[in-house]
C-alpha positions in Angstrom: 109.5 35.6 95.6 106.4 34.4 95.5 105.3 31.2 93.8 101.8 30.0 93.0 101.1 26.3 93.2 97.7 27.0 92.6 95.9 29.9 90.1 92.6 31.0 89.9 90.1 31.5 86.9 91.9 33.8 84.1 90.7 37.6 85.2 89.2 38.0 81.4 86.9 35.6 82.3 86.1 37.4 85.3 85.0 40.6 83.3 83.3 38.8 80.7 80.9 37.5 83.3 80.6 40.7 85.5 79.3 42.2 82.0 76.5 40.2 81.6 75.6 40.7 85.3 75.4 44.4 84.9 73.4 44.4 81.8 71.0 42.1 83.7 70.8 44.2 86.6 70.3 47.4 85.0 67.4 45.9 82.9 65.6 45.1 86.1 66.3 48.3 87.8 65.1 49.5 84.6 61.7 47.4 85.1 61.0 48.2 88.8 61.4 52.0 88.2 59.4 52.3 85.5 56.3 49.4 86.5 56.6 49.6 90.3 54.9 46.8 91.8 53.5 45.6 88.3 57.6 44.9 87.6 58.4 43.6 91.0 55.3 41.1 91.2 57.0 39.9 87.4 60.3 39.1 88.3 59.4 37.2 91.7 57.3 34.9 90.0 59.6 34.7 86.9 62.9 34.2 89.1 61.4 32.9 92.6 58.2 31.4 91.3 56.6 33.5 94.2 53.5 35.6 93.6 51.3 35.8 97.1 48.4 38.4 97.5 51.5 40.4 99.2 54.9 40.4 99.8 54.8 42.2 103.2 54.0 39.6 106.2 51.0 40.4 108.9 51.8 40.4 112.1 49.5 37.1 112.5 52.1 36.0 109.7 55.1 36.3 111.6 53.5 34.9 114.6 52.8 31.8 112.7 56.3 32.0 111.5 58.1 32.2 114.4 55.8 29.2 115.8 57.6 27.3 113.4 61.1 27.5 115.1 62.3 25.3 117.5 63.1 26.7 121.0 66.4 26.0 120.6 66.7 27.6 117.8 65.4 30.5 118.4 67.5 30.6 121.7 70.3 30.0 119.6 69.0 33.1 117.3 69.0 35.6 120.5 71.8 34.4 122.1 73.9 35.6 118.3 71.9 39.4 118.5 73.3 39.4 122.0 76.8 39.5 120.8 76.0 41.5 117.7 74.0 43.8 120.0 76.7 44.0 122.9 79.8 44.4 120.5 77.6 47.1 118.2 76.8 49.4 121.7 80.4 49.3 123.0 81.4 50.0 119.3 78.6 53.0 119.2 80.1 54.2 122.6 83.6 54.7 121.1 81.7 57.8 119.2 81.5 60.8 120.5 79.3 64.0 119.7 81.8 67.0 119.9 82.2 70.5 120.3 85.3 72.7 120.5 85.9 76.4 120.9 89.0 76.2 118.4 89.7 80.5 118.2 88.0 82.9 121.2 83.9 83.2 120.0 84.7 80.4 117.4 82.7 77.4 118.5 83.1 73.8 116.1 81.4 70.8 116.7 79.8 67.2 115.1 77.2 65.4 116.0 76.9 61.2 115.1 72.6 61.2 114.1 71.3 58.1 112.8 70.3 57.5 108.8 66.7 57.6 108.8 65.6 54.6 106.9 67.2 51.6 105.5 66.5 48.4 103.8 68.3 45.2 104.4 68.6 42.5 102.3 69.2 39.1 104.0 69.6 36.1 101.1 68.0 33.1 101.5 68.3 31.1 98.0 70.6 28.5 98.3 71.2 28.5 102.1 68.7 30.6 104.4 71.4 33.4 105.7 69.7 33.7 109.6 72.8 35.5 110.7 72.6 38.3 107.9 69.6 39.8 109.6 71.5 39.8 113.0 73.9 41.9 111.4 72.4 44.4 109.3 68.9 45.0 111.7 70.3 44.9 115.2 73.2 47.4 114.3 71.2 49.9 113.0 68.6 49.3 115.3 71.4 50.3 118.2 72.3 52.8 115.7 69.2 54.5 116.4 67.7 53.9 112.9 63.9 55.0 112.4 62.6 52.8 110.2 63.9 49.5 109.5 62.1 47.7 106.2 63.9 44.0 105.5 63.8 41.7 102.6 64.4 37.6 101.7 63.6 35.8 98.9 61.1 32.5 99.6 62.3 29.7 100.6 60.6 26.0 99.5 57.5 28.3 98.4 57.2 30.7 101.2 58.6 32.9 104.1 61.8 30.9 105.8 60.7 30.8 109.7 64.0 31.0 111.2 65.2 34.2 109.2 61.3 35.8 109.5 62.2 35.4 113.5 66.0 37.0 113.5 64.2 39.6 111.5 61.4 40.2 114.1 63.7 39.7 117.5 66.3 41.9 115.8 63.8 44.6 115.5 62.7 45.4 111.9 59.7 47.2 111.4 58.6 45.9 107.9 59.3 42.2 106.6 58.9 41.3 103.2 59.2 37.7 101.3 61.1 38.8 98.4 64.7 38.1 96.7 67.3 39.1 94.2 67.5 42.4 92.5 64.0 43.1 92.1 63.7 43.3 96.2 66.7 45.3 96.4 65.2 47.9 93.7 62.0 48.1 95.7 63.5 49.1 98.9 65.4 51.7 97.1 63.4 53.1 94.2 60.2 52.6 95.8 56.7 51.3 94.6 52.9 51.6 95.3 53.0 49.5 98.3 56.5 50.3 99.8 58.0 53.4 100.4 61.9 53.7 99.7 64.3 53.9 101.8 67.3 56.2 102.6 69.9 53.0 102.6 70.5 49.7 101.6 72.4 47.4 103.6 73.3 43.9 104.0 75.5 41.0 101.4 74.6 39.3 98.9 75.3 37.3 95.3 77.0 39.0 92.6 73.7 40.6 91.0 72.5 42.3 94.7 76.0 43.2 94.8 75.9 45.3 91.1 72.5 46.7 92.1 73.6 48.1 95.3 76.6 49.5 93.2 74.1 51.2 90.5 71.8 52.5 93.3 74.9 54.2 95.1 74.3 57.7 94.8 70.3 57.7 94.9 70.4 55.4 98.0 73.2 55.0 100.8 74.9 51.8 100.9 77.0 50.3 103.3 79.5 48.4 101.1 79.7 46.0 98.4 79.9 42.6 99.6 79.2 40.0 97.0 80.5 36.6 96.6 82.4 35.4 100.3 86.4 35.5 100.1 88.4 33.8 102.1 92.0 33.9 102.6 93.7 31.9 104.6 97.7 32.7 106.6 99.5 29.6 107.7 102.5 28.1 108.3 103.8 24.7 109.7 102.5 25.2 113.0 99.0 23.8 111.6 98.2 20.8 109.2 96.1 20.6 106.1 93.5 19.4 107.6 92.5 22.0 109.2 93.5 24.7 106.8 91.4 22.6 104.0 88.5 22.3 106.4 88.5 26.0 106.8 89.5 27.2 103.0 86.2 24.5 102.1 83.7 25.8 104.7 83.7 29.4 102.8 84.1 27.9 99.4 80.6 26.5 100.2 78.9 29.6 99.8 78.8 29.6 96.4 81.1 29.0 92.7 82.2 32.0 92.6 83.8 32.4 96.6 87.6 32.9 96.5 89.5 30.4 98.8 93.1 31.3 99.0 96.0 29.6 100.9 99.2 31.6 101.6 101.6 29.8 103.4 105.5 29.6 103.8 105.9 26.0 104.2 105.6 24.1 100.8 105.2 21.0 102.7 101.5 22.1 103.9 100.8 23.6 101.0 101.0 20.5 99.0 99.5 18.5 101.9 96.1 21.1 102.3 95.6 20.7 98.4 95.7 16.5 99.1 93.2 17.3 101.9 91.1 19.2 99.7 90.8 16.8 97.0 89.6 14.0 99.8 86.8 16.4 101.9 85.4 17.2 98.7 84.4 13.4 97.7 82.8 13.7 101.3 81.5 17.0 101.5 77.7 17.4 100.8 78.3 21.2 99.2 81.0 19.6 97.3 79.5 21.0 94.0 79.5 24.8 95.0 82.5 24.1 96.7 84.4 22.1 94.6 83.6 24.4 91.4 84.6 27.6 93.7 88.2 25.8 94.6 88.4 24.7 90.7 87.8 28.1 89.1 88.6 30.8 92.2 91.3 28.8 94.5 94.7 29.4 94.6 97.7 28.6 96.7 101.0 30.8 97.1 104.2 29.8 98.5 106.2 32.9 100.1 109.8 33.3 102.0 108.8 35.0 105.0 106.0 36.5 107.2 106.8 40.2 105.8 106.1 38.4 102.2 103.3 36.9 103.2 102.1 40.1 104.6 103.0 41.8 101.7 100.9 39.2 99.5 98.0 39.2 101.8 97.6 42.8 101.1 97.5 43.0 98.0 94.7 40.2 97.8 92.8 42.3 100.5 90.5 39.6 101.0 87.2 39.6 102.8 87.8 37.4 105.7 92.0 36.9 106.6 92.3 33.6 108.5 95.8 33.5 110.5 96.7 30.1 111.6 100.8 30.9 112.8 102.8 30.8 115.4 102.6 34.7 115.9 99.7 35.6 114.5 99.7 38.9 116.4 102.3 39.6 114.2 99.6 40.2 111.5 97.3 41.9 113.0 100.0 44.5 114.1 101.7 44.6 110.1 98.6 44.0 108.1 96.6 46.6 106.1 93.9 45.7 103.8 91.1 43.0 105.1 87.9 42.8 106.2 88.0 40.7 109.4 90.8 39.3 111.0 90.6 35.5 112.2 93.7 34.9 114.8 94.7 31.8 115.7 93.3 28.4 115.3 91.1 28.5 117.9 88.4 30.8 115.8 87.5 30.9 112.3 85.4 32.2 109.9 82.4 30.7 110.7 82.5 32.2 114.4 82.2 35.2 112.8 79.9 34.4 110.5 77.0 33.3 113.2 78.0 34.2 116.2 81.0 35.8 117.8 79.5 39.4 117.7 81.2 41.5 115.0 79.6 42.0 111.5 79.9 39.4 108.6 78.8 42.0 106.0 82.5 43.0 104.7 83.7 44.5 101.7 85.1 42.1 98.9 86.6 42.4 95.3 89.4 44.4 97.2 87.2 46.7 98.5 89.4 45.7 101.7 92.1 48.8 100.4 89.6 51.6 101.3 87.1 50.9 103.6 86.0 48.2 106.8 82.7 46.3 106.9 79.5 47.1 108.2 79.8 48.5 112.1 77.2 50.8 113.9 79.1 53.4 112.6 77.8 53.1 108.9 74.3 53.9 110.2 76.0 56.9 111.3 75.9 60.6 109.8 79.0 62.4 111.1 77.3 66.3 110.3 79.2 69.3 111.5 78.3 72.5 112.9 79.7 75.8 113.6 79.0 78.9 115.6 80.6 82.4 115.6 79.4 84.4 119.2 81.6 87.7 119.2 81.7 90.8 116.5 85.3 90.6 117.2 85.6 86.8 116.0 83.2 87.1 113.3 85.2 90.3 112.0 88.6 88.3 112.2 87.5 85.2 110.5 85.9 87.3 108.1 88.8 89.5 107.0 91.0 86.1 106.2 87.8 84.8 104.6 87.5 87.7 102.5 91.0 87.7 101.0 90.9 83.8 100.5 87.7 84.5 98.7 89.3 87.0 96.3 92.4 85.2 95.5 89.9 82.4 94.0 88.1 84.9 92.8 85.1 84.5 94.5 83.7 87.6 94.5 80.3 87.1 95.9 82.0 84.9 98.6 84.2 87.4 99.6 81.2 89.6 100.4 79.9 87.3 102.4 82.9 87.5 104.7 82.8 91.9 104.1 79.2 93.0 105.0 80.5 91.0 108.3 83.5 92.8 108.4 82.2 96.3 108.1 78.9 95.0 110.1 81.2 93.8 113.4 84.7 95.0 112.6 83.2 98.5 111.7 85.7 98.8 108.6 84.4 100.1 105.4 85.6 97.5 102.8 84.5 98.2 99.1 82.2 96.0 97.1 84.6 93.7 95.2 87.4 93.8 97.3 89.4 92.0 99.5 89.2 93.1 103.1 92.8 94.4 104.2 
C-alpha cells in the first residue's frame, strides 16, 4: 500500500487557479481576434514592455543577432539539431505511404503529407528556452512543413540572440519577438501583418498551455505541455543526492513544476527530502524551486516494483526518471509517460538540450492518451481508395446498399445501387436494398 511521506498542493486549489487562467486567456483571445495587431501591439507592451516598429526580425536583424553568440555556442546549438534532426529522420523513416489491393479491383492506401503551416512558440521569460526551437522547427522542418513562422517573448528589452540563432539554423521561415498568449493568438487567429497558421506547436507556461487548449479545433496543436513534471523511480541502488539533484533541476522551471519521488526504500526517501532541504539554501533557482517542491512535491513509499509501476501510472508524469537496479524492467511494464529516463547515467536534462528526442511532452496526465511531439505530429495520415473492375464495384456495392438501408440511409444506399445496376447490370428499385 502506498504511503505518502510527502503531499502536494490540495487539488481545490489547483482548480481555483486554473480558473482564473482561463478567464485571462480567453479575454486576450478575445482581444487579438477582435483588434488584430492594434490588440497584440497592447498586451506586448502591457505584459512584456515591448513595442518596436515590428515584431518580425529582418534578415539584417537576425544577422546581427546571431553575431552576438559565441562560437561555441552556436556549435553547441548545431551540434543539439543534429540529434534532434538525426533521431526525427530515422523516426520519419519508420512511416510508410501504403497501398494494398485488400478484395480483387479493390485498391486501399494512406499517404503521410506534411501540415502546411505551423507556428511555434519557444518561451523565453524567465530562462531563454534555446532547445525549444530545436525541437518544434527542426522536426517539422524534416517533416516536410511549408511554412514555418516562430515566436519568443523579449528578453532584457529585445530579441534573445541564442534562441533567434536555434530558430534560424533550425530552419524557420518567419521570426518574431513576441511572448505569452498574445503571440500564440497571432499565429493562430491571424492579424494584418501575419498570416495564421494551420498549427501551433511547442511548450509553454500554464496560460500558452490554456490557449493552445481554446484554439484546438480552429488550429492543430500538437499537445498540451504546460508546467514541466517530473517523476522520479528509485530504489536503494542510488542516494539522495542524486535523486534530489535531479527532482531539483526540473523543479527549477517554475512554482508550479511537479517533482515527485517514488521509491521503495524508506531509507532514501527520508534521506532525498534531507538533501533537498540542504541544495535548496545553495541553489540559485531556489525560489522557483523551492516554492514548486513546497506546493507541487511529493514523495510515496511503495512495496514493490509492480506498485511502483502501478503508482507511476496513474501519476503519468511528463518526464519518468528510473534510477533501479532493473530499470528495464520499467520500460517493458510501464504505460502512461512522456519520456522515459533509464538509468543513472541520463537524466532529464539530456533530454531536455541535447540527446535527440523531443522535450515537448504532454503533462497534466495527458501521458494516458497520447506521446509527445515526434515528426509524426507534423504528419497527416489521409487515406485513399480506388475501385478498378464493374465486377468489384458491383460487389461492394450490393453489401453497401443493404448496410445503407438497414440505417436507413436511403440516399446512401443509392449511391451504392445506380453502381449496382450501372456494373452489375441488376435492376434494383429506387429505395431499396440491393438483394
Amino acid at each position: 500500500m502506498p504511503r505518502w511521506l510527502k503531499r502536494g498542493m490540495d487539488a481545490s486549489a489547483i482548480r481555483a487557479a486554473d480558473a482564473k487562467v482561463r478567464e485571462t486567456v480567453e479575454n486576450i483571445l478575445a482581444a487579438v481576434e477582435a483588434r488584430k495587431d492594434a490588440a497584440v501591439r497592447e498586451l506586448s507592451e502591457r505584459f512584456d514592455k515591448w513595442s518596436p516598429a515590428s515584431f518580425k526580425l529582418s534578415a539584417q536583424d537576425i544577422e546581427r543577432a546571431v553575431a552576438q553568440v559565441a562560437k561555441r555556442d552556436l556549435d553547441d546549438i548545431k551540434f543539439a539539431q543534429a540529434q534532434v534532426r538525426n533521431f526525427a529522420q530515422k523516426q520519419k523513416e519508420t512511416l510508410r505511404d501504403l497501398e494494398v489491393e485488400t478484395l480483387p479491383g479493390v485498391v486501399l492506401g494512406h499517404r503521410h503529407i506534411p501540415v502546411d503551416s505551423i507556428g511555434c512558440y519557444v518561451p523565453g521569460g524567465r530562462y531563454p528556452m534555446v532547445a525549444s526551437a530545436h525541437m518544434s522547427i527542426v522536426t517539422a522542418r524534416v517533416a516536410g512543413v511549408r511554412r514555418i513562422i516562430a515566436c519568443a517573448p523579449p528578453y532584457k528589452g529585445g530579441p534573445h540572440p541564442a534562441i533567434v540563432a536555434a530558430m534560424h539554423f533550425g530552419g524557420a521561415d518567419e521570426i518574431y519577438v513576441l511572448g505569452g498568449v498574445q503571440a500564440v493568438a497571432a499565429m493562430a487567429l491571424g492579424t494584418e501583418t501575419i498570416a495564421p497558421v494551420d498549427m501551433l506547436v511547442g511548450p509553454g507556461n500554464a496560460y500558452v498551455a490554456e490557449a493552445k487548449r481554446q484554439l484546438f479545433g480552429r488550429v492543430g496543436i500538437d499537445l498540451l505541455a504546460g508546467p514541466t513534471e517530473t517523476l522520479i523511480i528509485a530504489d536503494d541502488s542510488v542516494d539522495g543526492e542524486i535523486c534530489a539533484t535531479d527532482l531539483l533541476g526540473q523543479a527549477e522551471h517554475g512554482p508550479t513544476s511537479p517533482a515527485v519521488l517514488i521509491t521503495n526504500s524508506e531509507k532514501l526517501a527520508r534521506e532525498t527530502m534531507r538533501e533537498i532541504e540542504r541544495l535548496l539554501q545553495v541553489l540559485p533557482s531556489a525560489d522557483l524551486a523551492g516554492q514548486a517542491w513546497k506546493d507541487y512535491g511529493e514523495v510515496i513509499v511503495c512495496d514493490s516494483e509492480e506498485e511502483m509501476v502501478r503508482e507511476a501510472d496513474r501519476i503519468a508524469s511528463e518526464h519518468v526518471q528510473v534510477m533501479t537496479r532493473d530499470p528495464d524492467y520499467f520500460l517493458a511494464n510501464m504505460r502512461n509517460y512522456g519520456s522515459l529516463f533509464l538509468g543513472p547515467r541520463t537524466n532529464v536534462a539530456y533530454g531536455d538540450k541535447v540527446i535527440g528526442t523531443n522535450h515537448t511532452l504532454p503533462t497534466r496526465r495527458n501521458a494516458r492518451f497520447t506521446g509527445g511531439l515526434w515528426v509524426g505530429k507534423f504528419l497527416k495520415t489521409c487515406t485513399y481508395q480506388k475501385v478498378l473492375t464493374d465486377q468489384a464495384s458491383a460487389k461492394i456495392g450490393e453489401i453497401c446498399s443493404r448496410l445503407c438501408m438497414l440505417e436507413g440511409f436511403v440516399a446512401h444506399a443509392e449511391q451504392a445501387n445506380v453502381r449496382v445496376r450501372r456494373y452489375g447490370g441488376r435492376n434494383v428499385p429506387y429505395g431499396r436494398a440491393a438483394e
